[in-house]
N, C-alpha and C positions, 0 to 999 in steps of 0.2 A: 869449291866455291870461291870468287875472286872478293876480294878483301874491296871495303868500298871507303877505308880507310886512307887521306891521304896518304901518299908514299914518299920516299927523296932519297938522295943519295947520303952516305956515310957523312960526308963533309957538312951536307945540309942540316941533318941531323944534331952534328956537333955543335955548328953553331947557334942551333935553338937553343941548344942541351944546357951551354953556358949561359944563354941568356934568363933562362929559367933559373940557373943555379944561382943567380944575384938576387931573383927575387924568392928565394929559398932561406936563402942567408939572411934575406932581410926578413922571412916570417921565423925564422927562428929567435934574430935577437926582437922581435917585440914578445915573444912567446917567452922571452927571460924577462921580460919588463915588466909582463904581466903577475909572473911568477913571482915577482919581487913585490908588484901590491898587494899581492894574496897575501904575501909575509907581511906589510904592514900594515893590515887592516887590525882596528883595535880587538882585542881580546875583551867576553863578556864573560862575567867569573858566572858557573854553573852552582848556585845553589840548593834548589831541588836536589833531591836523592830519589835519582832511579835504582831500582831494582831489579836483575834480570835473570832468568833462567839458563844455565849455561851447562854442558854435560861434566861438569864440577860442581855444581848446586849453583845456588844462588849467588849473584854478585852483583855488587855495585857497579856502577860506571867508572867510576875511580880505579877500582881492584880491576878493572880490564886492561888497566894498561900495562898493568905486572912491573916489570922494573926498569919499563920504558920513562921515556917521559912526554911521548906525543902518543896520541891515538886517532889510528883512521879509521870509518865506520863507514858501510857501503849497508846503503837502506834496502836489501832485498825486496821485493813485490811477492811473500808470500803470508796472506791473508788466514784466519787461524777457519775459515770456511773451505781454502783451498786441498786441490788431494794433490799438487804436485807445484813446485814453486813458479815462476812467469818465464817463461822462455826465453826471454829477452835480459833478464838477470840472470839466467845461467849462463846464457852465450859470454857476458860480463866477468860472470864467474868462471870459467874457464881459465878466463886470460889471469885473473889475481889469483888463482890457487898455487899457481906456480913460484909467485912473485913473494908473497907473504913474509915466508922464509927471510928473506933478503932486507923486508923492510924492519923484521924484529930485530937482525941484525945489525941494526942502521938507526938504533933508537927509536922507533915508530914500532907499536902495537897496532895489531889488524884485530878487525873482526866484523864478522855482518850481522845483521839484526835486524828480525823479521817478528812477526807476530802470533805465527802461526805455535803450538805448542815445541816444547824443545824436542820432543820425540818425533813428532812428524820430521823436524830440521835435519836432523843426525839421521833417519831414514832413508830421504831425499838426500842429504849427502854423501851417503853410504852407497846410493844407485849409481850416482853421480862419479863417484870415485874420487872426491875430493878431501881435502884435510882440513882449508881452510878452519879460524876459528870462528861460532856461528851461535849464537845467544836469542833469547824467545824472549820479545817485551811484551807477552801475552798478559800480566798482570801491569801495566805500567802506564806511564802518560807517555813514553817517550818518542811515540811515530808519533804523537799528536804535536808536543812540544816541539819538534824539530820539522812539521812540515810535510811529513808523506803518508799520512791518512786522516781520511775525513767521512762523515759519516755523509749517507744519500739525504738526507735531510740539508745539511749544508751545502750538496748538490746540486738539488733542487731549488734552494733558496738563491744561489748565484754566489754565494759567498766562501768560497772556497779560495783560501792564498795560497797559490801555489805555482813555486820558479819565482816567487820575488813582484807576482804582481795577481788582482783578481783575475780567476778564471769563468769564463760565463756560463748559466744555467746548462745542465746537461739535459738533456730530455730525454726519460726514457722511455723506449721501442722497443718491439720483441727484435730480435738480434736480425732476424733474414729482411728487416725493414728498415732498420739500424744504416742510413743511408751516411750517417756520420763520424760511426766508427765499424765498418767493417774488418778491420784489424783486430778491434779489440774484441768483435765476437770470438773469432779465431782463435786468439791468445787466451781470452775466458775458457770456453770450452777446451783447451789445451792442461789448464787449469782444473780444469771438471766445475767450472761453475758459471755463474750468468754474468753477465756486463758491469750490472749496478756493481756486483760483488766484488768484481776485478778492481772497477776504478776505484775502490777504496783504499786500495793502497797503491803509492808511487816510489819510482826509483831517486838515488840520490845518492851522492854523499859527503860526510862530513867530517870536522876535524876538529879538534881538540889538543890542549895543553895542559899538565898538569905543572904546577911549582910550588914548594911550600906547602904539598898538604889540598892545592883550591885547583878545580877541575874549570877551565877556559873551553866556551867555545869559539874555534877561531874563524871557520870558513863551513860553508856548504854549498852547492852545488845540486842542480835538477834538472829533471829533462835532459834536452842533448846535451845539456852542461855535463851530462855523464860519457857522451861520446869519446871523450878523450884519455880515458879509462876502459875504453870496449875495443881491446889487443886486435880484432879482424880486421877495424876498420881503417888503422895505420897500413896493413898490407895490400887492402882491396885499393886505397888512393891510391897506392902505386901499383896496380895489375893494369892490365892494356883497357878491361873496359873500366876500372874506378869501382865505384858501390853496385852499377848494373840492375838499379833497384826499380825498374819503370812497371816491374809486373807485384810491385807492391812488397813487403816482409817476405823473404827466403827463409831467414834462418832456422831452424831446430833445436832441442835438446840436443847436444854429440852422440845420445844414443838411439838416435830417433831418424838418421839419416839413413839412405841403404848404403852407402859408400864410406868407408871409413878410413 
């Protein structure tokens, strides 16, 4: 089948290739620019005392960050209703279970934290084949406090803050009528549960300082704000067709694909 791709010679190419490479250069130094007001955004000292289940027993927020002195937290989408974690946070988690390592290393404590009980978490991670570290705020406020869950009541009321700005009333439909989120049936029932029950919890993450003893929180992140954290999608921008995504969500669990 003939490619309906433009074409060009060697030469032609090159000098796109550099002209591209200038405006590369220039999305990477605002991408340090940015990087720098994330670092001087003010710090709000965390008083509350959460409490979280972790395959260690119980721990604070504080105690998660062991003998780091930053901590990163990746808000999982697995709701204490669900039987398997969100597809879209695993494909996420994929790419940081590898990375973890590196960042303990590096003074920065990892860990994710979902809602679901901590046995379910270490079960699904177990399938999964990951190591990351992974805590259950099943008794806590803390997906409340920080933003990624909300109850269908707050739903329904239109009052839902979430990504930094009101999100509008959801209405809900049985899923094969669900003309507005046809994904999210998809990812529910991947899930093993209903709509309402999915969008209860959202992806995210965030970040923390600790000094002296007082737990800061410094930055967070939602929505596609996570994209830049989801390792496939740094290699698909550079594959010939990009994201390729016009027939809607691809992705899978890695163990759910026939090709591996």
């Amino acid at each position: 089948m003939a490619t309906t791709h433009r074409t060009g010679t060697r030469e032609q190419w090159l000098a796109e290739r550099v002209e591209l490479l200038a405006q590369e250069k220039e999305l990477t130094r605002r991408g340090d620019e940015i990087a720098r007001r994330r670092q001087e955004l003010p710090w709000v000292r965390v008083d509350k005392r959460y409490e979280l289940e972790t395959e260690q027993g119980r721990r604070s927020l504080d105690e998660l960050f062991g003998g780091c002195s930053q901590l990163l937290v990746y808000h999982f989408m697995f709701g204490p209703d669900y039987k398997a974690g969100c597809p879209s946070c695993s494909s996420i988690a994929d790419g940081f279970d590898g990375i973890f390592v590196h960042l303990i290393n590096h003074d920065v404590a990892f860990t994710a934290i979902s809602r679901a009980p901590i046995a379910r978490l270490l079960a699904y991670r177990q399938r999964m084949g990951w190591d990351f570290p992974w805590a259950s705020s099943a008794d806590s406020d803390f997906n409340t406090d920080f933003n990624v869950f909300f109850t269908p009541e707050q739903e329904q009321a239109g009052t839902v803050e979430y990504n930094f700005q009101r999100q509008p009333a959801f209405q809900w439909r049985p899923a094969a009528a669900d003309g507005g989120a046809p994904v999210q049936s998809k990812f529910a029932a991947m899930c093993g549960t209903d709509v309402p029950t999915y969008r209860q919890d959202r992806p995210g993450l965030s970040a923390f300082a600790r000094r002296d003893g007082v737990v800061y929180h410094t930055y967070s992140s939602y929505g596609r704000g996570v994209d830049a954290i989801w390792g496939v999608y740094p290699w698909l921008d550079r594959a010939p067709l990009g994201r390729n995504e016009s027939g809607g969500p691809w992705w899978k669990r890695h163990d759910e694909y026939t090709r591996a």
